[in-house]
C-alpha positions as CSV (number, residue, x, y, z in Angstrom):
1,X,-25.3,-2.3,40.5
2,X,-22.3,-3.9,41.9
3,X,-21.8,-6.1,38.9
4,X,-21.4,-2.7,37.2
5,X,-18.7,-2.5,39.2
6,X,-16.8,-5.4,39.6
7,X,-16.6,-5.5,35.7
8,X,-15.7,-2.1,35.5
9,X,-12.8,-2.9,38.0
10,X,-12.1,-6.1,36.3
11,X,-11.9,-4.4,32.9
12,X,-9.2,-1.9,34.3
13,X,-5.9,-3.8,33.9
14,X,-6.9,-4.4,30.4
15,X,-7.3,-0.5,30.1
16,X,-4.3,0.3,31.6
17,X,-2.3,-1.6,28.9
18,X,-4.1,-0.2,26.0
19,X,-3.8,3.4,27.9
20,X,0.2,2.6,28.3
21,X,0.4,1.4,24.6
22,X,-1.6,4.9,23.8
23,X,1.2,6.7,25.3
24,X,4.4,4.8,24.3
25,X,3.3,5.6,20.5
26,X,2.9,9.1,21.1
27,X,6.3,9.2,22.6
28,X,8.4,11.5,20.4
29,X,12.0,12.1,20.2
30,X,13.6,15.8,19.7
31,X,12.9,18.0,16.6
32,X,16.1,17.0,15.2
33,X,15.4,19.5,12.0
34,X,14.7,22.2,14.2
35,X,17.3,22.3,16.1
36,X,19.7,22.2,12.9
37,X,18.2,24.8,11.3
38,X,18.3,26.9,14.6
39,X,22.0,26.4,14.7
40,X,22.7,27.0,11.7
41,X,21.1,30.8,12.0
42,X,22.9,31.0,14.9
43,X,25.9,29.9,13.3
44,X,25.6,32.9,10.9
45,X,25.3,34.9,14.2
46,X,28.6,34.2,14.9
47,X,31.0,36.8,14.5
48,X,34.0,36.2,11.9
49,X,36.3,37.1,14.9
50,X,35.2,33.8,16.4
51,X,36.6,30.7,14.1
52,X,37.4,27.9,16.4
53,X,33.4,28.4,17.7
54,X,32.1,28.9,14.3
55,X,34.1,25.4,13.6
56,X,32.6,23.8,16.8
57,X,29.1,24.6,16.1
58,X,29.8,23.5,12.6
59,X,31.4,20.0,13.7
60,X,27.9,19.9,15.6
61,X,25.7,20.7,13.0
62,X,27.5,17.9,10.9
63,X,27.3,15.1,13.1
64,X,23.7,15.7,13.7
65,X,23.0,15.8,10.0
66,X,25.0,12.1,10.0
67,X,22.7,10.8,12.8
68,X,19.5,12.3,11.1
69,X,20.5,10.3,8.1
70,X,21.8,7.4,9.6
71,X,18.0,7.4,11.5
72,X,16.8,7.8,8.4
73,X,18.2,4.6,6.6
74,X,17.2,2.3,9.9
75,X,13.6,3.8,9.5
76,X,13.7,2.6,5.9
77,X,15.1,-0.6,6.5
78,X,13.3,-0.9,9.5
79,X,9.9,-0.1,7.4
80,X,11.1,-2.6,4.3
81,X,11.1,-5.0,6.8
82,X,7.6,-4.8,8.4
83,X,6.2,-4.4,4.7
84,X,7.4,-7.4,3.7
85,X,6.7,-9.9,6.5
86,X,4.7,-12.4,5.0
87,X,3.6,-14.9,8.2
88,X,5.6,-18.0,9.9
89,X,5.8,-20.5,12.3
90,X,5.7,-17.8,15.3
91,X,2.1,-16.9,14.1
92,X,0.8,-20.5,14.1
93,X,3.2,-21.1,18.1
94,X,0.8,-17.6,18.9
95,X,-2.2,-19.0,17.9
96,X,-1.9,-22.1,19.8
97,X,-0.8,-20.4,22.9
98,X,-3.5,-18.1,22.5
99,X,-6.1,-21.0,22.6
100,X,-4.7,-23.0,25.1
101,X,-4.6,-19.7,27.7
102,X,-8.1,-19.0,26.8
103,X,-8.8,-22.9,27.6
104,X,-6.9,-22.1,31.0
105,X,-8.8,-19.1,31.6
106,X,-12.3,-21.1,30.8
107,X,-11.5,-23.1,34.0
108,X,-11.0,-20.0,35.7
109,X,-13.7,-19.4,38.5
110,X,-16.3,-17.5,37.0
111,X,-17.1,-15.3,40.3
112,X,-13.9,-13.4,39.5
113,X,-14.2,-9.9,39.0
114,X,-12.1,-9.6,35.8
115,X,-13.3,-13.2,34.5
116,X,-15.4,-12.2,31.7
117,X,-13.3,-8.6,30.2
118,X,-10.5,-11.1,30.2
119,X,-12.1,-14.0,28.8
120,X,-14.0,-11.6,25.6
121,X,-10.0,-10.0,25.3
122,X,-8.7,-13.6,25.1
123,X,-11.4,-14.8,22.3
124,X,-10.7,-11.3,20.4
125,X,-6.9,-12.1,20.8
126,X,-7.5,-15.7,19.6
127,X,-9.1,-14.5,16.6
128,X,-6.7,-12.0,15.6
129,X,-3.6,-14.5,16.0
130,X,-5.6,-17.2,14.0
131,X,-6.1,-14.5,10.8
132,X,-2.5,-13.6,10.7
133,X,-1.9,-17.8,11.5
134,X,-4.1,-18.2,8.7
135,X,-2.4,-15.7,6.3
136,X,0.5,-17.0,6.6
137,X,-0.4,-20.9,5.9
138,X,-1.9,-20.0,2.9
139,X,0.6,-18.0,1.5
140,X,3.0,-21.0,2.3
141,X,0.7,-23.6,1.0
142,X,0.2,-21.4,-2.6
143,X,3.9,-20.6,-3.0
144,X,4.5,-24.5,-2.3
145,X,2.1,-25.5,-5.1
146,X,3.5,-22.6,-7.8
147,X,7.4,-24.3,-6.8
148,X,5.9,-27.6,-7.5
149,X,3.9,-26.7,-10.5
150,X,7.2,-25.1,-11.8
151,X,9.2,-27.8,-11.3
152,X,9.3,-29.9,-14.0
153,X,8.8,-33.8,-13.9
């Protein structure tokens, strides 16, 4: 079963990268909300004898209140953004590129071990970038047709 094998060892830089993209969006920052509320009972913890601490720990508690809402609105924004992408010129330059490696790859020598988990990833690549390609040319080509239709003449 060595050709087993050798696509199984092809196929594993290509599982490595989805692995890695696996684990950069689980990646989490720190419980921001937690630790606020935990200072703030610990605030209340604070004897009355103590004001210039009670004020630090406040000043604390503030400014990472301001940088939880400041997160918030980039998140928003970030989001609005993403939602509203409609296609461009950058899909159609992917697309292309995507072809012409596949192309390259084709006249790749077959006896490699990785030849064919790269070449099926390339096709599968090719056909994703030529949807969103796609997409976005018609959605160019219908709102150049409503302009010109409201146009009048």
């Amino acid at each position: 079963m060595p050709g087993i094998a050798e696509l199984a060892l092809g196929a594993a830089p290509i599982a490595g990268g989805a692995l890695l993209g696996v684990a950069a969006g689980n990646l989490r920052g720190p419980d921001i909300r937690g630790m606020i509320a935990k200072d703030m009972d610990l605030l209340e913890r604070i004897p009355e004898d103590a004001p210039e601490l009670k004020a630090r720990l406040q000043e604390n508690i503030n400014q990472r209140i301001d940088a939880l809402i400041t997160t918030s609105e980039k998140t928003r924004a970030l989001r609005e953004a993403a939602v509203s992408y409609a296609g461009n010129w950058r899909d159609i330059v992917v697309f292309i590129c995507a072809i012409l490696f596949t192309i390259v790859w084709w006249n790749v020598s077959h006896s490699r071990a990785n030849w064919l988990v790269m070449f099926i990833v390339m096709i599968i690549a090719c056909v994703v970038a030529g949807i969103y390609a796609g997409r976005g040319l018609l959605r160019s080509v219908s709102t150049f047709l409503r302009r010109r239709d409201a146009t009048p003449q």
